[in-house]
C-alpha positions as CSV (number, residue, x, y, z in Angstrom):
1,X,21.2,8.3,4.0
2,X,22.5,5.7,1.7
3,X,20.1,4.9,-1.2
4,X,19.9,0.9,-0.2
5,X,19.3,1.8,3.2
6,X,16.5,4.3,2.1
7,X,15.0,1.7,0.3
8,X,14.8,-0.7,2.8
9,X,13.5,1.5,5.4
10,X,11.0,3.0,2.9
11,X,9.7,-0.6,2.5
12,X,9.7,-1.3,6.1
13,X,7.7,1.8,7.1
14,X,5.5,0.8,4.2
15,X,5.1,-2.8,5.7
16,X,4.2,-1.6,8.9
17,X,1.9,1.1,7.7
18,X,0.2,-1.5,6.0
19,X,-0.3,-4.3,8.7
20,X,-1.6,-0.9,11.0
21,X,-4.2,0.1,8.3
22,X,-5.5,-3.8,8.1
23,X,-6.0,-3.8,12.0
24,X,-7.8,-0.8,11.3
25,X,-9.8,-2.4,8.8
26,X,-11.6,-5.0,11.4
27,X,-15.1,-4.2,12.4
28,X,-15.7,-2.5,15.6
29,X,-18.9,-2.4,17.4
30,X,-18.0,0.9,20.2
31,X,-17.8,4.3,19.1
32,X,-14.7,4.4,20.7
33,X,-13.2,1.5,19.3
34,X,-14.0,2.9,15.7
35,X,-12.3,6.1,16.6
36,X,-9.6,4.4,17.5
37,X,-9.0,2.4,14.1
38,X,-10.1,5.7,12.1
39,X,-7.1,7.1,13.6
40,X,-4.7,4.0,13.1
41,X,-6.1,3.8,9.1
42,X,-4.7,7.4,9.5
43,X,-1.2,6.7,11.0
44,X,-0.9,3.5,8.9
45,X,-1.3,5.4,5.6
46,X,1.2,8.4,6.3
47,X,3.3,5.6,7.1
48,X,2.7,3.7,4.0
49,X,3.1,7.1,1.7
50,X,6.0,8.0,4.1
51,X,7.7,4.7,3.0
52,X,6.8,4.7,-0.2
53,X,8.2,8.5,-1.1
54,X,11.6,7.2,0.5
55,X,11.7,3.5,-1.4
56,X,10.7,6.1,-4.3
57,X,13.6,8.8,-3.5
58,X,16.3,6.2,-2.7
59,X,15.4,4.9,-6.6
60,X,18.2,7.6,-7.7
61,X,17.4,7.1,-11.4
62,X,14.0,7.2,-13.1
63,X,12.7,3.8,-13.2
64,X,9.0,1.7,-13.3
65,X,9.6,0.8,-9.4
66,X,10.3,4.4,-8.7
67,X,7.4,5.5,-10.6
68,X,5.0,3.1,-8.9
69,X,6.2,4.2,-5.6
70,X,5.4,7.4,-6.3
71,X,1.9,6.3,-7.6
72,X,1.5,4.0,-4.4
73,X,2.6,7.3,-2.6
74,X,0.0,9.8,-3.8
75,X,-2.6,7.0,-3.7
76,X,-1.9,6.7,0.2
77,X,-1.8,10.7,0.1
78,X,-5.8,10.4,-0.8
79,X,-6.5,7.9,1.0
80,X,-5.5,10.4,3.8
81,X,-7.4,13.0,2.5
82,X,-10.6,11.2,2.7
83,X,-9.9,10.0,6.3
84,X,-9.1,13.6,7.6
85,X,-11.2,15.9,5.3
86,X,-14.3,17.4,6.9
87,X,-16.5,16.4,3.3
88,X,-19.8,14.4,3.1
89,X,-19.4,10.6,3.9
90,X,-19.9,10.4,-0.1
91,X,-17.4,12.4,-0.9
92,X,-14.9,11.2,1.8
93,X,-15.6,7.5,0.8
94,X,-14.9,8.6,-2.8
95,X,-11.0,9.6,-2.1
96,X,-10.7,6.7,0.0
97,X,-11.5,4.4,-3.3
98,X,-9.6,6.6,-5.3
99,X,-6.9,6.3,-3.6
100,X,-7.1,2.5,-2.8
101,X,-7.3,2.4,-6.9
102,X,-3.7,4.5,-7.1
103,X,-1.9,2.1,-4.8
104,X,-3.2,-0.6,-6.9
105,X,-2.0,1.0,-9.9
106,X,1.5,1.9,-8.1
107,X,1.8,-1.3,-7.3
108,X,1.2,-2.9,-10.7
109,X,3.7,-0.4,-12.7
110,X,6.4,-1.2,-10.0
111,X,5.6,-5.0,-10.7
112,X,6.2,-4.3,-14.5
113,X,9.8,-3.4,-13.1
114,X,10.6,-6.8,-11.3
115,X,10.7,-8.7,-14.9
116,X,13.8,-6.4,-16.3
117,X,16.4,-8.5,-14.3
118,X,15.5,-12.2,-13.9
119,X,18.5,-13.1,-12.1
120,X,18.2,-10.2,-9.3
121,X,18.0,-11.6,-5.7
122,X,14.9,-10.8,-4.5
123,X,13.0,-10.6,-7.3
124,X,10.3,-13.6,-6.9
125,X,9.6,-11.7,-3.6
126,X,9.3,-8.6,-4.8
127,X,7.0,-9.8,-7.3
128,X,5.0,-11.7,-5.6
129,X,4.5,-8.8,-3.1
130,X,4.0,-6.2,-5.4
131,X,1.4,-8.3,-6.9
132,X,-0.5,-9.0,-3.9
133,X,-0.5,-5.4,-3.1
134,X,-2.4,-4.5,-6.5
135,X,-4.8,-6.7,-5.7
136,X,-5.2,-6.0,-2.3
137,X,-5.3,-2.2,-3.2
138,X,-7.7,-3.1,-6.0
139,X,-10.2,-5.2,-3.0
140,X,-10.4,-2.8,-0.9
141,X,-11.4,-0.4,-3.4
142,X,-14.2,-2.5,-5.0
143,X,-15.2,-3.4,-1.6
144,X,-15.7,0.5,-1.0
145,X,-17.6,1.3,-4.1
146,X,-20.1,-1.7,-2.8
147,X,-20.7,0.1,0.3
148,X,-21.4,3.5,-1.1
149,X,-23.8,1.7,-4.2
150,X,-25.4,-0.1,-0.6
151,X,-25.7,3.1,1.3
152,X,-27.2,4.8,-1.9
153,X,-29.9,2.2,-1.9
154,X,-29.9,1.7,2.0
155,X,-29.1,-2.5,1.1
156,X,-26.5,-3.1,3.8
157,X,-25.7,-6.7,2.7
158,X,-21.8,-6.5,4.4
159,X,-20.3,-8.4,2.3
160,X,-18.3,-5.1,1.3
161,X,-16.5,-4.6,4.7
162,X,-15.3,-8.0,3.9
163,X,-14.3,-7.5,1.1
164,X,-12.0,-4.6,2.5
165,X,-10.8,-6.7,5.1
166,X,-9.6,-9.7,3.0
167,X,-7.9,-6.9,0.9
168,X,-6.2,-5.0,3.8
169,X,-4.7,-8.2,4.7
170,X,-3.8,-9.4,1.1
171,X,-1.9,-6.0,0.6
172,X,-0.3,-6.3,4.5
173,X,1.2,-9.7,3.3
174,X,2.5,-8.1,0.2
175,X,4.2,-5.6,1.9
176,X,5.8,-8.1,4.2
177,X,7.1,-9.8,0.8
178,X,8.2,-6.7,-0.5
179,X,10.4,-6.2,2.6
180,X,11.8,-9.6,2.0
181,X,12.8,-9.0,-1.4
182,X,14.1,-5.7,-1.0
183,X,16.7,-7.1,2.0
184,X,17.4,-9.4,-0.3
185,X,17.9,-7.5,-3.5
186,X,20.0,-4.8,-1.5
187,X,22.4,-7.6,0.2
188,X,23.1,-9.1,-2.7
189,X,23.7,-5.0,-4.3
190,X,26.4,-4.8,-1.5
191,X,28.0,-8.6,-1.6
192,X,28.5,-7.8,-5.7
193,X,32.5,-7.2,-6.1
194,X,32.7,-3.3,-7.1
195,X,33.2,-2.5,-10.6
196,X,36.7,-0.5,-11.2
């Protein structure tokens, strides 16, 4: 596969991992229904990772963005982990905001990679997404050490779950930007006259 068209499938698998993983995020009532979104937080993160390890292998040479998709990548890849893994509620909770914190941090190193080229097509996009995907990333992680400090001390305020939703979406909107500024960096890649 062509390393432009890797990218830009990465990011779109990434995009819709995300949106999947915010629907997930809305509070349920129904055993059933909570099943339900555990399993789509599930299919929306090996989705995200999944698009990230392509955006991240269609990079070619070493690079910030290619570094923070493979951060962003491994952060999704414990995020997993903690969703899957038969472990305590604390200790499944724990991945979960460990990996939430990874993203973040993928996200911000491949945002330290938009500002090289300032006259790249795309690149306001690609910022802005990025940058709304740290903090995203970065909500939903203080939003799950909340609820583990409120179910240490039984104080179930909910204000945390909120806190995770607001974030799920932030990051889901990122994504979408992301997408946006990687068609656009990648058409303007292939409109560029060749250099002999």
């Amino acid at each position: 596969m062509d390393n432009q068209i890797q990218e830009i499938v990465g990011s779109v698998i990434a995009a819709i991992g995300t949106i999947l993983s915010a629907i997930a995020s809305t509070p349920a009532q129904s055993v059933r229904i909570v099943d339900f979104f555990k399993g789509l937080d599930i299919v929306g993160n090996t989705l995200q990772a999944t698009g990230n390890a392509l955006e991240a292998s269609g990079q070619g040479e070493p690079s910030l963005e290619k570094l923070g998709n493979e951060i962003q990548a491994a952060g999704n890849s414990t995020v997993i982990a903690g969703l899957v893994l038969n472990l305590e509620d604390e200790n499944e909770e724990k991945l979960v905001i460990t990996g939430n914190w990874l993203q973040a941090l993928g996200g911000a190193v491949a945002l330290g990679d938009e500002f090289e080229d300032p006259t790249a097509a795309g690149q306001l996009y690609n910022i802005y997404g990025n940058l709304l995907q740290s903090i995203g990333n970065s909500l939903q992680a203080i939003g799950g050490t909340i609820n583990l400090r409120e179910k240490r001390t039984d104080d179930s305020g909910g204000s945390a779950d909120q806190v995770i939703i607001i974030g799920s979406w932030i990051q889901a909107v990122g994504s979408v930007l992301s997408v946006i500024g990687q068609l656009k960096e990648e058409s303007q890649e292939k409109d560029a006259p060749s250099v002999p």
